[in-house]
N, C-alpha and C positions, 0 to 999 in steps of 0.2 A: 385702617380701612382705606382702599384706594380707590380714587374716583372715578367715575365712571369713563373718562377722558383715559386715565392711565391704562384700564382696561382694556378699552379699544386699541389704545398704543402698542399695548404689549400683546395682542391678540392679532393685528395685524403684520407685528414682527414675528412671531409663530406662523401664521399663514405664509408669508413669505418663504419659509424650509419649503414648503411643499413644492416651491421652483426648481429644487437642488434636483431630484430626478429629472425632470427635462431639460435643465441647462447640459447636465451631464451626457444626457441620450441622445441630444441633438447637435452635441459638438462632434460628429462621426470623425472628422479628420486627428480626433484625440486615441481612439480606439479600434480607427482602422487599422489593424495590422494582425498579423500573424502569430507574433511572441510578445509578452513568454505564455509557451504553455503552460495550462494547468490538467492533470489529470490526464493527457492527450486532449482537452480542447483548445483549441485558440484563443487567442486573447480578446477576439472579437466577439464572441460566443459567451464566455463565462464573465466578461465586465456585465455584459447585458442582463444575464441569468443574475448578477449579485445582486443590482441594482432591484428585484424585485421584493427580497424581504427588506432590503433598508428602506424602501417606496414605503412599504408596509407598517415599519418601525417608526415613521417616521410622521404617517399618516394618526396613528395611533397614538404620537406623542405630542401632537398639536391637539386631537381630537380629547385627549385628557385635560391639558391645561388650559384649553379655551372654554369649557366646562362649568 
């Protein structure tokens, strides 16, 4: 059984993830660019679009184990 201390530990190391979308989306000079394309989009285009189910993936997988 783990204590209520470990919990919070480990519950605020999970919340932590949910930074990864914003660090990623607000380092523009990482994704500003052109190539490579995918599909004919840009690279600046389709980093951003991925970014929305793993935001989701990711929300979902904090939102379970903090549970």
């Amino acid at each position: 059984m783990k204590t209520k201390n470990e919990r919070r530990l480990r519950n605020s190391v999970l919340k932590l993830l949910l930074l990864l979308p914003y660090i990623a989306l607000l380092w523009l000079p990482f994704y500003n660019r052109q190539y490579p394309a995918l599909f004919g989009f840009p690279f600046f285009y389709w980093y951003q679009l991925l970014w929305v189910p793993l935001t989701s993936l990711l929300l979902y997988l904090v939102y379970r184990k903090t549970q």
